[in-house]
C-alpha positions in Angstrom: 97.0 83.1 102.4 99.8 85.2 101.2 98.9 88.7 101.8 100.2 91.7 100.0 101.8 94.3 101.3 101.6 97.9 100.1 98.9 97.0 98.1 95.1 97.8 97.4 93.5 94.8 98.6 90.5 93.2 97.1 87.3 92.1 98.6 88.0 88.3 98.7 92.0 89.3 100.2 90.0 91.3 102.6 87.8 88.5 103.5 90.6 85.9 103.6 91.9 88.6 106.6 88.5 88.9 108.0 87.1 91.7 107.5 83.7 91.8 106.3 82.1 93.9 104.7 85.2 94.8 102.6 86.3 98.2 102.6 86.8 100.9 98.9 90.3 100.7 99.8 92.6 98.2 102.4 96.5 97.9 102.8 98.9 95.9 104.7 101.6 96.0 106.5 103.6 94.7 108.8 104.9 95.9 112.8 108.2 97.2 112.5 110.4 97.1 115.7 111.0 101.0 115.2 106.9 101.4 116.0 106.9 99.9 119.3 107.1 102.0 122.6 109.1 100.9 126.0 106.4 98.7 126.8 106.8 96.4 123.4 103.9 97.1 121.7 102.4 99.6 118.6 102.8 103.4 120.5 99.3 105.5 120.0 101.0 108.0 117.5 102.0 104.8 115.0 98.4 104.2 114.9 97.4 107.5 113.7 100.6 107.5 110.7 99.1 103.9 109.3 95.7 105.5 109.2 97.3 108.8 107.2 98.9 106.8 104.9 96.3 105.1 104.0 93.5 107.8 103.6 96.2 109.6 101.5 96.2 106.8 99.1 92.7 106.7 99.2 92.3 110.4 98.3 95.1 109.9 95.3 93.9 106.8 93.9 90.0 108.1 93.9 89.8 111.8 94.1 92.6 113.3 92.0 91.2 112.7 88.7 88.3 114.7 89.6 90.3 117.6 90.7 91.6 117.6 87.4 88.2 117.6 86.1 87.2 120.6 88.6 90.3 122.5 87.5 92.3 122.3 91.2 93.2 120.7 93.6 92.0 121.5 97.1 93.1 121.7 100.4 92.3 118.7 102.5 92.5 119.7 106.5 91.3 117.3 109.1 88.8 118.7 111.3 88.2 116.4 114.4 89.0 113.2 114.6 88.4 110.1 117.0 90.2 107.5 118.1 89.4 103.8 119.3 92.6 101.8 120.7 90.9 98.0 120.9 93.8 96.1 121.2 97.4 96.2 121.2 99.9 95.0 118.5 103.4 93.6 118.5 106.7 93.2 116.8 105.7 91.2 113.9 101.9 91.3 113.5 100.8 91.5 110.0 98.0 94.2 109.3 95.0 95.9 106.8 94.2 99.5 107.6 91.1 100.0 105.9 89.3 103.4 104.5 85.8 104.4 103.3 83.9 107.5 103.3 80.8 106.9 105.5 78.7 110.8 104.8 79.6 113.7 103.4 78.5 117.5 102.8 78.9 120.5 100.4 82.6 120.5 101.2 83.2 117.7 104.2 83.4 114.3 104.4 83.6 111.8 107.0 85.9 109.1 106.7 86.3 105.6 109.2 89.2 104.0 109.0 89.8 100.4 110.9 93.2 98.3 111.4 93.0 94.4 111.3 95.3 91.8 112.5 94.4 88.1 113.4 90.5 88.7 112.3 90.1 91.1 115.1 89.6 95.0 114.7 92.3 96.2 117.0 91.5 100.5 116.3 89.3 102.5 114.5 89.3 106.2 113.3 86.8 108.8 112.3 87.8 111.8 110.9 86.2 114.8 109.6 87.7 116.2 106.8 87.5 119.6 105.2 88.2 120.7 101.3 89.2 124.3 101.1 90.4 126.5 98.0 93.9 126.2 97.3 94.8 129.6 98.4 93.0 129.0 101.5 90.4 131.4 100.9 87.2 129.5 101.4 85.6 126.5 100.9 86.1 123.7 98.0 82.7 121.8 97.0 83.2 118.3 96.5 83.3 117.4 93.0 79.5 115.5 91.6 82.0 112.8 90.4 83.7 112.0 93.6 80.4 112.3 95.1 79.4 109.8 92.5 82.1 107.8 93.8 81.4 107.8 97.3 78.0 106.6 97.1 77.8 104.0 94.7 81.8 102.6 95.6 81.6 103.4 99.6 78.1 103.3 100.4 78.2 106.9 101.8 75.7 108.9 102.6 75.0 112.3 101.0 74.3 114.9 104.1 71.8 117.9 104.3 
């Protein structure tokens, strides 16, 4: 299989990589030499730049046309976030770092992010984001079409 890198994935690509289910959004990449740490292999913080990048594209390519709609843009700030280091990576090592809204709230969502290489999950991330007003004042509700979006494209679950 020749994967693509730097761009969405679809579900049978995702497959062909091993990940199952597929995720509402997956990229890969490759391990540059300027990511690994004295010990020759991914350093922690690399991990948590791949995941970024990756829930921004997710948040461009699926939320910003409903901002339109809503009339601004909010402020997206993470609120907690958890990190699972599986297994090491090396020089080399193609990768998929995956991203799907699992529940959200009023104005929160929960996100989990996971990094495949060789059919094996080597790190996972949950993070808890926030949407606030632009200005910073207060709180931004999420708007009924991304909530649309999460539920029927990432199988999330609407929170009381």
């Amino acid at each position: 299989m020749t994967l693509r890198y730097h761009t969405p994935l679809n579900a049978q690509e995702q497959a062909a990589f091993g990940i199952d289910p597929p995720a509402p959004l997956a990229m890969a990449d490759r391990v540059r030499f300027g990511e690994l740490d004295v010990l020759n292999h991914v350093n922690n913080a690399v991990y948590m730049q791949w995941f970024e990048s990756v829930r921004v594209n997710y948040l461009s390519l699926f939320a910003e046309t409903t901002y339109a709609e809503a009339g601004s843009k909010p402020r997206i700030v993470i609120r907690s976030a958890t990190v699972h280091y599986r297994e090491e990576m090396r020089l080399g090592e193609s990768y998929v770092v995956t991203c799907a809204c699992t529940v959200f709230r009023n104005t929160s969502l929960t996100m989990q992010q996971q990094i495949w290489s060789d059919a094996r999950l080597r790190a996972t991330l949950d993070v808890v984001l926030v949407l606030l007003n632009p200005d910073g004042s207060g709180r931004y509700p999420i708007p009924q079409a991304l909530r649309r979006h999460f539920i029927d494209v990432d199988g999330a679950t609407p929170e009381n």
